[in-house]
C-alpha positions in Angstrom: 9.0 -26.1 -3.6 7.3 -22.8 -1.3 5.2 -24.5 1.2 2.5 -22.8 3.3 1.7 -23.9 6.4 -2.1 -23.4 7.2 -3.2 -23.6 11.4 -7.2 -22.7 11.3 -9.1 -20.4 13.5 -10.5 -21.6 16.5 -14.4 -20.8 15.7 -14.0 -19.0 12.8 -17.0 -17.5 11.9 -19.3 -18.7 8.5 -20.3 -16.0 7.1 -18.1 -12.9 8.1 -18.6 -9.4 6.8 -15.1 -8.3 7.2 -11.8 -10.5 6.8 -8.9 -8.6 8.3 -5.8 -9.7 6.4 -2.4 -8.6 8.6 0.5 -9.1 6.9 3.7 -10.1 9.5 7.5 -10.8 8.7 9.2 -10.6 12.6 6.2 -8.0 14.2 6.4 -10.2 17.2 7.0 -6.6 19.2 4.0 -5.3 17.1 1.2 -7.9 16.2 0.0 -7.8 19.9 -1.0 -3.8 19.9 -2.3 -4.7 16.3 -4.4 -7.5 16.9 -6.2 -6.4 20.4 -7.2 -3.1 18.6 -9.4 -5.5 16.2 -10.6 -7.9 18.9 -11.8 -4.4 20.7 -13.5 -3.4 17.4 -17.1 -1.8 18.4 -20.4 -2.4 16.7 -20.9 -6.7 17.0 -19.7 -7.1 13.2 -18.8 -10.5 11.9 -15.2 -10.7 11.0 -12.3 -12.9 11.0 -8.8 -12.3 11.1 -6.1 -14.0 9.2 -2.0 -13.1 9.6 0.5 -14.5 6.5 3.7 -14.9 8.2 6.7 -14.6 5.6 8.9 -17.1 7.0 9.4 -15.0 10.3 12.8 -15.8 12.6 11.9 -14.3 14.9 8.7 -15.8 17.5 5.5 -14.4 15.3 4.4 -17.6 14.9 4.6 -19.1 18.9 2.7 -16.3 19.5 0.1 -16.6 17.1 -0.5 -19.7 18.0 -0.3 -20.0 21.8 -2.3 -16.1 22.3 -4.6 -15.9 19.5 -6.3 -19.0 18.7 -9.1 -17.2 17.2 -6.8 -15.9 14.0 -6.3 -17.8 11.5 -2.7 -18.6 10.8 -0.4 -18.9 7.2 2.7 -19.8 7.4 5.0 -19.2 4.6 7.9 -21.4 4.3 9.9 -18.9 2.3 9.8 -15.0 2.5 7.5 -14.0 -0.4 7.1 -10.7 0.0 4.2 -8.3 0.6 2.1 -8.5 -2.8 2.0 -12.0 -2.1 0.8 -12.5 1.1 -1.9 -10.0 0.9 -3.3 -12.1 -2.3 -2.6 -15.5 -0.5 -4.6 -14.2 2.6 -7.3 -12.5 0.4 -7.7 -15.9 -1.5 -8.2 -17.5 2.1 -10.7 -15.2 3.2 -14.4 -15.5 3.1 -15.4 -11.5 4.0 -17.6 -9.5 1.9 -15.0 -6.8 2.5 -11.6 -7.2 2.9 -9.0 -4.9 5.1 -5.6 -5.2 4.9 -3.6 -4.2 8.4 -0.7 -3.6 8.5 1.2 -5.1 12.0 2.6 -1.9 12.8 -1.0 -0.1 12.4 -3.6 -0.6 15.3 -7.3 0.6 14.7 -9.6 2.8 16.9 -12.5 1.4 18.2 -15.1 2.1 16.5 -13.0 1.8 12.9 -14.6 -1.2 11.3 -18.0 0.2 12.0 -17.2 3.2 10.5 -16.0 1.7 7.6 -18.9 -0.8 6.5 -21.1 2.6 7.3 -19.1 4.5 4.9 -19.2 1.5 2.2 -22.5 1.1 2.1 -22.7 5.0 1.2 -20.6 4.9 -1.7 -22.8 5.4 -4.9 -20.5 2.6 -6.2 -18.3 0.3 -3.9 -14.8 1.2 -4.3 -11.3 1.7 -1.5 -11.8 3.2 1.7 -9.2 4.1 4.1 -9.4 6.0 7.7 -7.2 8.9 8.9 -4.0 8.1 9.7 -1.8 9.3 12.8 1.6 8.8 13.7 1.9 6.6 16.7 4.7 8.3 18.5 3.5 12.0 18.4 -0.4 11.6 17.7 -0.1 14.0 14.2 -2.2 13.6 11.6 0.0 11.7 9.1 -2.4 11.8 6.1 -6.2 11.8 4.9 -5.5 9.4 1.8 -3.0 10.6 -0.9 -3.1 12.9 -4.1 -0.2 12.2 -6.8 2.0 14.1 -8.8 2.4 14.1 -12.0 5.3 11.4 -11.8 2.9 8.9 -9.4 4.6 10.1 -6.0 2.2 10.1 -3.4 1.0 13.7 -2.0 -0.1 13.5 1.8 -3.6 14.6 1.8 -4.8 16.6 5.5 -7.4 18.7 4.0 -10.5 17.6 6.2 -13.1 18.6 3.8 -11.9 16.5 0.8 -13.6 13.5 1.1 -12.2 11.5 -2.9 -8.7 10.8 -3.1 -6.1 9.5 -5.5 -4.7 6.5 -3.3 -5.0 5.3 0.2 -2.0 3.8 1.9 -1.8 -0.2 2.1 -1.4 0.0 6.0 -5.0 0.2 5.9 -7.4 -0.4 3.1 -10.7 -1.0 2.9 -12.2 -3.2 -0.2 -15.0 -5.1 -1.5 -13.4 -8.9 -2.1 -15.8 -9.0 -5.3 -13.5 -5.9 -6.4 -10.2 -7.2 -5.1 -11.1 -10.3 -7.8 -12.1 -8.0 -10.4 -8.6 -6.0 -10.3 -6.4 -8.9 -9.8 -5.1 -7.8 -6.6 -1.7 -6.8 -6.0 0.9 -7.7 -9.0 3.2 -10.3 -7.7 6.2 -8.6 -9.5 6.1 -5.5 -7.5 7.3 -7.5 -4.3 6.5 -4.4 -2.3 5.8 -0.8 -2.1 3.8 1.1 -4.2 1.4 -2.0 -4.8 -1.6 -0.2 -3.2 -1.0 3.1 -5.4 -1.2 0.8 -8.9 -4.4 -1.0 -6.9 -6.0 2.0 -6.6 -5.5 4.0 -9.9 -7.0 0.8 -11.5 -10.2 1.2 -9.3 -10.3 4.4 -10.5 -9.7 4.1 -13.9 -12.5 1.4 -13.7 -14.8 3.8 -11.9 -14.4 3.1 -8.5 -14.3 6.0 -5.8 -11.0 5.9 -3.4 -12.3 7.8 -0.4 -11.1 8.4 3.3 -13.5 8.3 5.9 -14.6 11.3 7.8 -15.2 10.1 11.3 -12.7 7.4 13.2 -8.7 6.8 12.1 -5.9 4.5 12.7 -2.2 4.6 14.6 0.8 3.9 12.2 4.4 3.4 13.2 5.3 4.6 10.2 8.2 2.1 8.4 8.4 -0.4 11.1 6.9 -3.5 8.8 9.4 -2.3 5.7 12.4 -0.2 7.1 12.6 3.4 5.8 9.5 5.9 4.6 9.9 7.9 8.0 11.0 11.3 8.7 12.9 11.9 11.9 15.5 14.6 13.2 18.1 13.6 10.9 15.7 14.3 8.0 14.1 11.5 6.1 16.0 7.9 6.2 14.9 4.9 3.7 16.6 1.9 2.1 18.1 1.2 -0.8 16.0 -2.1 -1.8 12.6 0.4 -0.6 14.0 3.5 -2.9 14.9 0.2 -5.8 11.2 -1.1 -5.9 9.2 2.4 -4.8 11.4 4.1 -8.4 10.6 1.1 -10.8 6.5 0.4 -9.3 5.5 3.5 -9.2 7.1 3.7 -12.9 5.3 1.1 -13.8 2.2 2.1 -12.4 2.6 5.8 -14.4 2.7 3.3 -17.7 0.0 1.4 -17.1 -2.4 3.3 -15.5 -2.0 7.3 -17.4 -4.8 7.2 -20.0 -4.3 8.6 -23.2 -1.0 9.2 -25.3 0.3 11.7 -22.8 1.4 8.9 -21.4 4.9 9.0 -23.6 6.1 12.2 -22.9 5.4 12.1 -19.2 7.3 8.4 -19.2 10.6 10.3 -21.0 10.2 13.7 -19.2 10.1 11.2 -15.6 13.3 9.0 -17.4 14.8 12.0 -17.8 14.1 13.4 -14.1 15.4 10.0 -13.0 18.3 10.2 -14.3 19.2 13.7 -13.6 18.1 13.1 -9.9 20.6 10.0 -9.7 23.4 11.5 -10.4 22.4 14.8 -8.4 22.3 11.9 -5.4 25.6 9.9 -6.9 27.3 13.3 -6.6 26.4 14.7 -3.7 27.2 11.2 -1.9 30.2 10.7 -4.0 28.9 7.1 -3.7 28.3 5.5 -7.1 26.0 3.0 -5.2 22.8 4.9 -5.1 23.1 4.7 -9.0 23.7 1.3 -9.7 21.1 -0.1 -7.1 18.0 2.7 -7.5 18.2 5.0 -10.3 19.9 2.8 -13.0 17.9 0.0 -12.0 14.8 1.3 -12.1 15.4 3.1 -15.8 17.0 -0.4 -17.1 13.9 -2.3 -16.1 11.2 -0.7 -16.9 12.6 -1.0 -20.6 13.7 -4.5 -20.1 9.8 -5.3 -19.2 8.6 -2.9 -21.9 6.6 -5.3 -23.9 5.2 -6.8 -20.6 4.0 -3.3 -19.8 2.6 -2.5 -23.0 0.4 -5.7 -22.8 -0.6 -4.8 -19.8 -1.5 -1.5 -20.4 -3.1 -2.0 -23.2 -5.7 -4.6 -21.1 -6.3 -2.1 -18.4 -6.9 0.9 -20.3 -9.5 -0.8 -22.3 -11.5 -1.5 -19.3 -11.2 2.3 -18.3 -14.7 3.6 -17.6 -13.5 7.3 -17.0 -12.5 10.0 -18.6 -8.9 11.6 -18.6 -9.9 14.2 -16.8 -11.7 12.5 -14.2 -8.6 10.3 -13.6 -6.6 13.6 -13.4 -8.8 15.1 -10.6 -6.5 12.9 -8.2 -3.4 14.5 -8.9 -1.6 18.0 -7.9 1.0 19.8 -10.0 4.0 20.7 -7.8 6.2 17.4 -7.8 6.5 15.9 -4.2 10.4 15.1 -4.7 11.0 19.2 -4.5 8.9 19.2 -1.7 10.7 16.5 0.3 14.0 17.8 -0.7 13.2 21.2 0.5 11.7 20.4 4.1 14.3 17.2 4.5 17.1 17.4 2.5 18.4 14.3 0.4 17.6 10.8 2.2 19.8 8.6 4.0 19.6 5.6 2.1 21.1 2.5 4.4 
């Protein structure tokens, strides 16, 4: 039987506005710049922080514990994965607002009070995120995200575009009351892509997803999950990332496309899928990327068809925008022939 282990917060307060939920699996090299950055938070505002430790082997939790009495501590006694212990935390938490952080992210100053400014602007409550930088070279990484047509996620940097498609999980901004109301993350997905199905649900329910104009956040981009990082020998990922990023955002396309369209984009992306498989198969003369990414991904989604189905079928009939107004969050051009063209194929390891 799972077991968490709970160690309360030394003077936690009673009534906090924000509960800052930091996912950790062995970040014992990064929970230390992550946490001071939100004990240095500007502004006086009420908030607690709790970390879900995955069943860490590495010293996370003698840390926690012995440095940071003041966070309030879940120890999982088997690794669960991130969907999980983003819902156990948010569960735990008693913040009017909820923002999930992740270990390898560390906030400016003044970013919570930017944030509960920016929330309590919103004509109705929805996701907030902050600009994101990459922690190494200081670039702007990403305003929130746009999506293709297939549900890849499209870097946003325009500095004027205020409503977004998604915002990335390494820092997200929501009302608990609409963290309740959406479920949270599905269990199923494990991780990645989790906060892109979060979000097209707020917006299909009429939520805005927005990035903030003023204040940011450092990422060290793929520390906390391996992979998802571009360096000089092009971009490098995993195969269990590339495994559950195919069949979530899949998924998510299902679920979350209003309307019939939905059909013929699901076999036009099959079709892509497979076609972009054995492209990788053959260029790596490896059948491994097949068997473990691209095969895997088509076989489950239509293993879990009737489970989808269901599910869309609930969510859509709680949609309180129109198809267009979805649609406003997504560009043409497919990100894949982007990626490929600036990077080349992957290195999957």
């Amino acid at each position: 039987m799972e077991l968490v282990h709970h160690y309360p917060a030394l003077n936690r307060p009673a009534e906090p506005v924000c509960s800052v939920c930091i996912a950790n699996y062995n970040g014992i090299n990064l929970l230390t710049d992550c946490l001071e950055s939100v004990l240095a938070q500007q502004g006086g505002l009420s908030i607690e922080i709790i970390v879900h430790d995955d069943a860490s082997t590495d010293a996370s939790v003698a840390l926690l514990r012995e440095k940071y009495p003041q966070v309030e501590l879940l120890v999982s006694t088997q690794n669960m994965g991130f969907c999980i212990s983003n819902n156990r935390m948010v569960a735990h938490a008693r913040g009017k607002y909820i923002l999930l952080l992740n270990n390898d992210a560390a906030l400016s100053p003044d970013a919570l009070q930017t944030l509960t400014r920016e929330t309590g602007q919103q004509q109705r409550q929805g996701i907030l995120t902050l600009p994101q930088y990459d922690w190494e070279s200081g670039t702007l990484v990403d305003r929130g995200c746009m999506l293709d047509p297939f549900y890849n996620p499209v870097p946003n940097t325009e500095l004027k575009r205020h409503d977004v498609a998604m915002v990335i999980g390494a820092c997200l901004w929501i009302p608990r009351k609409l963290w309740i109301e959406l479920g949270g993350f599905p269990e199923w997905f494990e991780s990645v892509a989790e906060d892109l199905y979060l979000c097209c649900r707020a917006r299909l329910a009429g939520h805005s997803v927005q990035v903030t104009q003023a204040s940011y956040y450092r990422h060290r981009q793929g520390l906390s999950f391996g992979g998802n990082r571009a360096g000089e020998g092009g971009l490098a990922t995993t195969y269990r990332r590339r495994r559950l990023s195919e069949r979530n955002k899949t998924s998510a396309m299902l679920v979350c496309t209003p309307t019939a369209a939905v059909w013929p984009l699901l076999a036009l992306h099959m079709v892509g899928l497979a076609l972009e498989g054995l492209f990788v198969t053959v260029a790596k003369r490896d059948l491994r990327p097949w068997r473990e990414i691209y095969g895997s991904a088509i076989r489950s989604t239509f293993t879990a068809m009737s489970n989808l189905r269901a599910l869309r079928q609930n969510v859509q009939l709680q949609r309180q925008v129109t198809s267009c107004g979805y649609l406003r969050g997504f560009v043409l051009l497919p990100q894949k022939l982007r990626m490929l063209k600036r990077h080349g194929i992957p290195t999957i390891g």
